[in-house]
N, C-alpha and C positions, 0 to 999 in steps of 0.2 A: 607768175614771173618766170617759173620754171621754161615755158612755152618762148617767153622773148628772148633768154640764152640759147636754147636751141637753135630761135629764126638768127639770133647773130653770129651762132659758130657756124650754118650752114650758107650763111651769108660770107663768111670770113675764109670758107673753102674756097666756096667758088670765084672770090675776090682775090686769091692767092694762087690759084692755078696759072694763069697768065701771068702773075709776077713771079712766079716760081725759078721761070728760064733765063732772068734780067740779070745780071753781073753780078749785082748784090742779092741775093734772092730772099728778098725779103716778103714772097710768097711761100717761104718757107715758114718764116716766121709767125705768118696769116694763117694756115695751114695747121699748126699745131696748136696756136691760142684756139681756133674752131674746133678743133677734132677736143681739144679737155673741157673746154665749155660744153659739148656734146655727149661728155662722157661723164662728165658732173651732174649734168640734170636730166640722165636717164638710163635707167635700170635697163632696159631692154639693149643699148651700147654698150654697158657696163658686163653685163654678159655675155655681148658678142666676142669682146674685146678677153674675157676669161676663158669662154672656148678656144679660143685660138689660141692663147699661152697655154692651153693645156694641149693641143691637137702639135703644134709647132713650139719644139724645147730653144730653138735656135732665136725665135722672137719673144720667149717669154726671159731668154740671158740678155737680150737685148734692153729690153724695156726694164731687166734688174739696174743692169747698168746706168740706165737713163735716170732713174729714181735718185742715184746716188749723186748726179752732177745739172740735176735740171733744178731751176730755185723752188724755194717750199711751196708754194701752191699748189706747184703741178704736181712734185713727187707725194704729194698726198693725195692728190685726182690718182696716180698711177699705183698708188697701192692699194687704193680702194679696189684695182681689179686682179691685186695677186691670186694664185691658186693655192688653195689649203698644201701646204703639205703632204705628201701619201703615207700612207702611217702602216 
């Protein structure tokens, strides 16, 4: 099952690029349902997506912020890939 979330988030990107530039951009909204479906059902995303809040402090204040005003679904897809702490 894991596998047909994937084929739909990457389905749902490239379904959203061309609606992206339209007035309402509601390939925006295409665009971020794929990239958490994508990131929900795969470890290997899920790491990508923590390297780089760890590599860039300025996208990982970003994606804090996002957690706090995106609906509960997603801010639990996006804390799955917070960065420990540094202790």
């Amino acid at each position: 099952m894991s596998t047909v979330y994937k084929l739909m988030g990457i389905l749902l990107i490239f379904g959203g690029v061309p609606l992206f530039w339209t007035p309402v951009p509601v390939g925006l909204i295409m665009i971020a349902v794929g990239l958490s479906l994508i990131i929900a059902n795969s470890d290997t995303a899920r790491g990508v997506v923590r390297r780089e809040r760890e590599k860039h402090h300025g996208f990982n204040r970003w994606l804090l912020k996002a957690e706090k005003i995106v609906p509960h679904p997603f801010d639990r897809i996006l804390k799955r890939t917070d960065i420990p702490p540094k202790s």
